[in-house]
N, C-alpha and C positions, 0 to 999 in steps of 0.2 A: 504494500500500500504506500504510495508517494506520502507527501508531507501537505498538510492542509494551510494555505499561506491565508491567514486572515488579517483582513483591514483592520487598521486601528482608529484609521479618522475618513474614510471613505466619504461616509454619507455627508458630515459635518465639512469635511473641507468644502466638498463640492455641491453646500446647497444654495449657496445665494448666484450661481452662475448662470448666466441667462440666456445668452448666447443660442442660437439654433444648435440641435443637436445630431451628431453622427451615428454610421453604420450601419450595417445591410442587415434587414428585414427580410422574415419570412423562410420557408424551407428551400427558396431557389438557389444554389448556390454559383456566384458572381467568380471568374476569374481569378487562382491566387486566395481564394479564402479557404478556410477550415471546411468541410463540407458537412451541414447537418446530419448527412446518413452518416458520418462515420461518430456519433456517438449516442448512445442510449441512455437517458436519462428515466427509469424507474422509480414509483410509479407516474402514469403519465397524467395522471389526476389523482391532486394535491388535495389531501382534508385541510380546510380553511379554516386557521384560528388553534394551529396544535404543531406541536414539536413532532415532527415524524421523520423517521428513516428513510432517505433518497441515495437512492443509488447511483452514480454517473461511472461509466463504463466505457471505455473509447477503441475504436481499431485501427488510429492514429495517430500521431507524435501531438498535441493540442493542450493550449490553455482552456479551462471554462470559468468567466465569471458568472458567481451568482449574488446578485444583489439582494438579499436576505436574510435576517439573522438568522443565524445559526450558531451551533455550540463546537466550541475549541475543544477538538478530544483531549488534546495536550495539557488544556490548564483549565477546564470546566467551566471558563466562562462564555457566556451569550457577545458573540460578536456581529456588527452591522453588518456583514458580506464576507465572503472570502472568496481565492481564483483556486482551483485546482491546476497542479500539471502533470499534467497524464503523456506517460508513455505508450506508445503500442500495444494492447494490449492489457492494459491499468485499469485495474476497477475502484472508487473509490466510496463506501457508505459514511454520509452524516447523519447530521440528526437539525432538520430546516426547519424552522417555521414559515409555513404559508399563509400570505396576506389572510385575514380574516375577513376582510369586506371587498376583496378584487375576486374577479370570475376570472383571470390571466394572469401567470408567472413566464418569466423571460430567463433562460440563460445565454450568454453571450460566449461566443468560439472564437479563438484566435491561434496562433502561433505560440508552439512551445515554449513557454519562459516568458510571454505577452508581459509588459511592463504596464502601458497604458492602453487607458480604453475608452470610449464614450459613455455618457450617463446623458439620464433623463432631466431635464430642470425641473426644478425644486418643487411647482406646481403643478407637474405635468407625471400622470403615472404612466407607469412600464408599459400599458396597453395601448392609451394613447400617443406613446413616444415609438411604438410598431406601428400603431397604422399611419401616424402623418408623413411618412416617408424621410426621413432625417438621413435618412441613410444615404442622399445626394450628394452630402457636403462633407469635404471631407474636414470641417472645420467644427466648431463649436466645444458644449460643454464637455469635459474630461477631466480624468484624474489618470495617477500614474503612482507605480507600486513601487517601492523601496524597501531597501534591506533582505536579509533574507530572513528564513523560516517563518515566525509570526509575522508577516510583510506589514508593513505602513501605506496609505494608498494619499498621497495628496492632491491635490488641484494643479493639473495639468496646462500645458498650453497648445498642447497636440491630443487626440485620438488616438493616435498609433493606427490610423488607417481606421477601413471598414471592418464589421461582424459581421458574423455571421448571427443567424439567433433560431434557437429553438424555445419553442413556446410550450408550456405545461396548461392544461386545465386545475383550475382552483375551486370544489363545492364543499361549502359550510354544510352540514346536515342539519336538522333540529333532530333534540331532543324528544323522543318520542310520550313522554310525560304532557308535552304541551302542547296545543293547537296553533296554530297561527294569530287567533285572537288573545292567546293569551302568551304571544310573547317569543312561540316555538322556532320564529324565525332567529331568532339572534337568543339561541339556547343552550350554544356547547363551544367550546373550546380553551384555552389557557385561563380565560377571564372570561365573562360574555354579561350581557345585558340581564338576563335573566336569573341568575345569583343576584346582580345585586339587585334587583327587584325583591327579590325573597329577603333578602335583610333588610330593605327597607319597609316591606308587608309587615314583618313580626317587631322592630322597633318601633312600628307607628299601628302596632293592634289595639284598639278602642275593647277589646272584647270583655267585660268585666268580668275580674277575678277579685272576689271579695276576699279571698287568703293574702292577696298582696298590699302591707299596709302603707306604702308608698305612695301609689297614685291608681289603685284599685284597679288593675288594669294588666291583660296579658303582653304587652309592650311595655317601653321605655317614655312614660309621659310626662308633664312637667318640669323638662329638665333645665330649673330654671336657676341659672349658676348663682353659689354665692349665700348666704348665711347656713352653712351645713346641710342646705336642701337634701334630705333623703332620696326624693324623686333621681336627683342628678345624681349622689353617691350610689343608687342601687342601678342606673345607670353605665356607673364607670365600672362598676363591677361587672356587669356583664361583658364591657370593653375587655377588661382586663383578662377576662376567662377567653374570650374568643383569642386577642393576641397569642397567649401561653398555648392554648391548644392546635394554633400554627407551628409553634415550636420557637416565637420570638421573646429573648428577655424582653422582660414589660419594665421600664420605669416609671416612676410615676413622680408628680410634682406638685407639692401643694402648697399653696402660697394665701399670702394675705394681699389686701390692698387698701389704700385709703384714702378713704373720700374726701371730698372739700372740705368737711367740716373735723377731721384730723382722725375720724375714726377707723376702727381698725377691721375689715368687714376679712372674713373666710370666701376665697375665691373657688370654692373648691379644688380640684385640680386637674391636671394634665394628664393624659395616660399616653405615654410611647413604646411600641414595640420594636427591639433592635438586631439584626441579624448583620452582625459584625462581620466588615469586607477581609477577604485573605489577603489582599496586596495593599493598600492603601487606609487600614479601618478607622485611621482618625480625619479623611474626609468622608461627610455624610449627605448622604443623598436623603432628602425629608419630603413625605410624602402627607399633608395633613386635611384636615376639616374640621369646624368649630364641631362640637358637641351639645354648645347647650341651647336654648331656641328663648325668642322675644318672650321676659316675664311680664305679665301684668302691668300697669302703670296707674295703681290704685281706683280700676275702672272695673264695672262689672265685664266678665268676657261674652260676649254677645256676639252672635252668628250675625255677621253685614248683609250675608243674604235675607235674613228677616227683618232686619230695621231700614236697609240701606244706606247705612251709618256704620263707617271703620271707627275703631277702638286701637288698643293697641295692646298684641300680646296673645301666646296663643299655649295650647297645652300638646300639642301632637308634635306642630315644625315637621313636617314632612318635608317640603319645598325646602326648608331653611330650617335646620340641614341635618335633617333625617338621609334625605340623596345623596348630600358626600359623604358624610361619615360610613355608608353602605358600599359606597364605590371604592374608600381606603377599605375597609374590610373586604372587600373582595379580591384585590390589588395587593394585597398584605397576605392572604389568603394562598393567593398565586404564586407570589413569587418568593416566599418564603422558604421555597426548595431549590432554589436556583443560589448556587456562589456567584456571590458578585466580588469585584476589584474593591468597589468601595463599602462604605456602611451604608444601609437602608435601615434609614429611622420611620415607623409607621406613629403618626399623632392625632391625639383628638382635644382639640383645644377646648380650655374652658374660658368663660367671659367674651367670646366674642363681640356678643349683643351688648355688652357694656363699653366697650372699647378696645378689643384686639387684646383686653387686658395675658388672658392666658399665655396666647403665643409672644407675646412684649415679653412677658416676664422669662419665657422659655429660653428666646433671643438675649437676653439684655443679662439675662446672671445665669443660667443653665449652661448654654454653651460659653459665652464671653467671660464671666468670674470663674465658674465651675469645669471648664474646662477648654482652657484659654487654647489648648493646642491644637485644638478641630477647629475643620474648615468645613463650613455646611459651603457645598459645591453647589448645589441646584434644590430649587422648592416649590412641589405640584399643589395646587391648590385648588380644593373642591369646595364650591359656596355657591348654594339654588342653581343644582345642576341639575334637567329634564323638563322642566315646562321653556322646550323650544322647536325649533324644526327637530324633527320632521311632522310634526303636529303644530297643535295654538290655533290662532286664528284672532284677528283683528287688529291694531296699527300700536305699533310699539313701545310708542314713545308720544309724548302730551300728555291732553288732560285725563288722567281715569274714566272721570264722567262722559266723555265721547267713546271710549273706545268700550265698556261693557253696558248689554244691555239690559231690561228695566231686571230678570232674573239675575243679573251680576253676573253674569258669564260672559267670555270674550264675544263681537261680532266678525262672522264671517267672511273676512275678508282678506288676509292675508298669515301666512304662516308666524311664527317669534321666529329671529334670527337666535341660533347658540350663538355664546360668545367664547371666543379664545382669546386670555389677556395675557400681555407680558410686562415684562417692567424688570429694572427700575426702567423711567422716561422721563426726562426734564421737559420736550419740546412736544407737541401736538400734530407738528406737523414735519416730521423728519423720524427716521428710523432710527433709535437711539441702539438696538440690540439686534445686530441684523442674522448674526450665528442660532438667538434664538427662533425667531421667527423663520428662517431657512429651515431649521429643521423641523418646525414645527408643519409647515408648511408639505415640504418632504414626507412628512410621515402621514398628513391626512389625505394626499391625493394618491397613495397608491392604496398602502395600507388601510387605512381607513375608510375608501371608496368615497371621499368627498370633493375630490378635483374640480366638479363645475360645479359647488355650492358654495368652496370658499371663498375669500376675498380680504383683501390686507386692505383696511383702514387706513386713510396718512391725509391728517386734515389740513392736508397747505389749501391754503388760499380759503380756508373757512375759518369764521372765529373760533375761540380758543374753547367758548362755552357751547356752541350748537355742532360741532366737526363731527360728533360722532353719527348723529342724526342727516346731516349735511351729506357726507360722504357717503354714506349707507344709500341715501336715496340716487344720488350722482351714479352709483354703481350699480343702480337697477335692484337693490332690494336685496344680497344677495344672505342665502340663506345660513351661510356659517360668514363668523365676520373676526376674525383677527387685526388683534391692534392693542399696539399699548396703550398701557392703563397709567395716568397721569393723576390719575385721581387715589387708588389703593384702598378700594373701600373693606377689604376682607383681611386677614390674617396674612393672607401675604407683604401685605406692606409694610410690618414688624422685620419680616426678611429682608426687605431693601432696605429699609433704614437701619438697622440697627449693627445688621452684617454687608450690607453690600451686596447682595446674594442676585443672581437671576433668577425671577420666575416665573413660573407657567400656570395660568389659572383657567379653570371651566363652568360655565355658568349660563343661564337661559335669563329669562324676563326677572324685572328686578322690579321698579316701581310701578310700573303698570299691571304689575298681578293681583289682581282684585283681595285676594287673601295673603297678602304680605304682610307677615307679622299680625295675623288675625285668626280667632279660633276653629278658621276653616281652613285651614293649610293642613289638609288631611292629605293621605291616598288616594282617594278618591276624587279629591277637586283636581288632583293632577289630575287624573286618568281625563275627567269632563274635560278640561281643558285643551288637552292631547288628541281627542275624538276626532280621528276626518271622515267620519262615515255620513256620508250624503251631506257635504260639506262643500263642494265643488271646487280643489283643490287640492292639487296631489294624489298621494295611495290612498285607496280610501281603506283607512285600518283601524280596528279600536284605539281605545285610550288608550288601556293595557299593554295593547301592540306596537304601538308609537313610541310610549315611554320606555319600556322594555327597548324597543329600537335607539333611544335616545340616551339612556343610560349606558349601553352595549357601545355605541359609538366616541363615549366620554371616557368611560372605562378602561378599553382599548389603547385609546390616545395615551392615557396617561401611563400603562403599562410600557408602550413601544418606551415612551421617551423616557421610561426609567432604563429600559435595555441600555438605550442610546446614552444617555446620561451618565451610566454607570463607564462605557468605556471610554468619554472623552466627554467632561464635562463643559458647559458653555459659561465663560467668567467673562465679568460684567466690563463691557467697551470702556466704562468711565474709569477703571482702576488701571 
């Protein structure tokens, strides 16, 4: 068996290059190329969303890039791509993950010992970069391999000529537990939308259990951070048990705080679970979401659907953030058997809704006083992720009062855009972090299957306060929207401030959710919300189905870009 040469910064060097793209497409094979009949790539239909055994087998002398991650026999770690080089007669077995949301995988053939190669731009997947014919030019986007055995791949200024390319079929299955209605589509693989539906169903179950003296209730309710709230401690306990039974050390962090008037309130605490890196373990990869949801604000809680009067404060938090604390359990879940280079810290913040207090303090004395020697490298941020495309319905932004109607449910008229935020960002209208956004970018148009939904935000020439609404419309609506966040309304902006950290956050509708911070921010207002059935827009799918879709899509993302993050972190333009 030859030696498996994998990229170290492949995907990462070469995402922000833009450039028309090279190399020859298709089974035909062109003069002087590799010829596709001379290798067999087994099986030739790839389970979508799973680590599986691929075969490549050559009859001769030929390089094969595959641009997907895969695992290093050598040193167990998940790496973005690697090139085989096959001898006459070489058969080589790995172990690949195929895209989760693409119906086509690509390997590219070259010449024994192939150094460089073409790649796809950063918003354009493998499928797309087959059929538009790239392969005319022998110029454009590229990288090129270095070193030997674990090879290094950087940003090229040549192709190294044409490819050849052979193409895989990619199909996801469902899970056969589930319907389509409820989710079966995006039901299996490493992570998938439908786990974290199920933990976000049992953390937000209404079902009354009078044996529980907390918040009387077969879920996690009330968890409303801060004077020793039982609700929230029997809460963290459950965190706590779930981390441990992944097999991650749990720490935990309990803190005080005080208020204006000098007193000294219990913040409850932080719960992290830690699966300490083999090469690297005091930089830390942090993957978080608040835990605790809007308390009361000495107001009766009253359902807005019956008065038509918001209040403030709610007892479930499904939306905010029942969804991300469900998607890091899933994602914590996942990849807790996988050795990473670096540390994966899994957290669930307390005090968000008061002020970022948890994760500030986590920033500001946990790592920085308490252990001054860690480098938190990169931080995913989960905060009201699911009420957006590919579901919702009606106009995103303005007054509440126009966009839902007289029963408080959105009108239909147009989809919520998700949002994908980065930061840190000084300017509004300039790309302050262009290595995050490249890959982030990278990772949703193949992987992800969102290439004609996304779109990068960059408010020049719009004021500094309407740009995000501005440019959304300018861009024809579009249904995922990437752009940094200048603003840091969530837990992540404890990470830019405090450490300088880049990061990556995911999130749907935010103040135009008729149940934001209201005691209908259930399960169930998502699912209504999410509904396209005879909606005249889109697939027409349950709530269920949507959210499950839209979760399954968040989830993903955030999992890839821990792969990606762990082998080559992205540190912030401004340091």
């Amino acid at each position: 068996m030859v030696g498996i040469r994998v990229s170290q910064a492949c995907l990462l060097a070469l995402l922000m290059l833009s450039a028309p793209l090279s190399g020859c497409f298709g089974e035909d094979d062109s003069d002087g190329l590799v010829s596709a009949a001379d290798v067999t790539i087994t099986p030739e239909v790839l389970v979508g969303g799973s680590f599986q055994p691929v075969t490549v087998a050559a009859s001769e002398d030929m390089s094969v890039f595959l641009p997907y991650l895969v695992i290093d026999e050598d040193t167990g770690y998940v790496a973005n791509s690697t090139v085989l080089d096959l001898r006459k007669g070489d058969s080589v077995q790995l172990s690949l993950l195929a895209p989760p949301r693409a119906g086509l995988a690509v390997a590219l053939l070259g010449e024994y010992g192939r150094n460089s190669w073409p790649i796809r731009d950063a918003n354009e997947s493998w499928a797309s970069w087959f059929s538009d014919g790239g392969h005319l030019s022998a110029d454009g986007g590229a990288v090129k391999r270095t070193g030997n055995g674990t090879g290094l791949f950087n940003a090229s200024s040549t192709t190294g000529g044409a490819a050849n390319i052979v193409t895989l079929i990619v199909e996801r299955p469902n899970a056969p537990a589930y319907s389509s209605d409820e989710g079966g589509r995006h039901s299996t693989g490493l992570v998938n939308g439908r786990t974290t539906y199920n933990y976000l169903h049992h953390i937000t179950d209404e079902t009354p259990d009078p044996l529980d003296l907390t918040d009387g209730a077969v879920g996690y309710l009330n968890r409303w951070a801060g004077q020793g709230n039982t609700a929230y401690e029997a809460g963290a306990v459950y965190l706590m048990d779930k981390l441990e039974s992944f097999g991650l050390m749990v720490d935990t962090q309990r803190f005080e705080f005080t208020d204006i008037f000098g007193n000294q309130n219990p913040e409850s605490y932080n719960i992290c679970g830690f699966r300490y890196g083999s090469e690297v373990p005091n930089e830390w990869m942090v993957f978080g979401a608040h835990f605790d949801v809007a308390p009361p604000a000495n107001v009766l809680l009253v359902d807005p659907h019956l008065t038509g009067t918001r209040t403030y404060g709610t007892g479930v938090g499904a939306y905010d953030n029942s969804a991300g604390t469900s998607m890091v359990l899933t994602v914590a879940e996942a990849m807790s058997g996988y050795d990473t280079r670096r540390t994966m810290v899994f957290c669930f913040w307390s005090g968000e809704e008061g002020g970022k207090r948890g994760s500030d303090y986590w920033t500001d004395y946990y790592v920085k006083e308490d252990n001054p020697d860690v480098t938190v490298t990169n931080y995913i941020n989960l905060d009201m992720a699911g009420v957006n495309w590919p579901g919702g319905g009606g106009a995103p932004h303005g007054d509440p009062a126009t966009e839902i109607d007289a029963d408080g449910y959105p009108k239909d008229e147009e989809v919520w855009p998700m949002r994908v935020y980065l930061g840190p960002s000084l300017d509004h209208d300039v790309i302050n972090q262009p290595e995050m956004v490249g890959l982030t970018l990278w990772i949703g148009a193949d992987a992800i299957g969102v290439e004609q939904q996304q779109s990068v935000l960059v408010g020049e020439g719009f004021s500094e306060d309407t740009w995000k609404v501005d440019d959304w419309l300018e861009r024809g609506k579009p249904e995922i929207v990437v752009y940094e966040d200048v603003t840091a309304r969530s837990d992540h902006a404890s990470f830019q401030a405090n450490l300088g950290t880049v990061t990556l956050g995911f999130g749907g509708l935010v103040d135009g959710y008729w149940c934001y911070h209201q005691t209908c921010d259930t399960l169930e207002e998502m699912e209504i919300w999410m509904d396209t059935t005879g909606k005249g827009y889109g697939e027409e799918h349950s709530g269920t189905s949507n959210l499950v879709d839209s979760l399954d899509i968040i989830t993903w993302w955030a999992a890839y870009s821990f792969f990606h993050l762990d082998e080559k972190p992205v540190t912030n333009a401004y340091l």
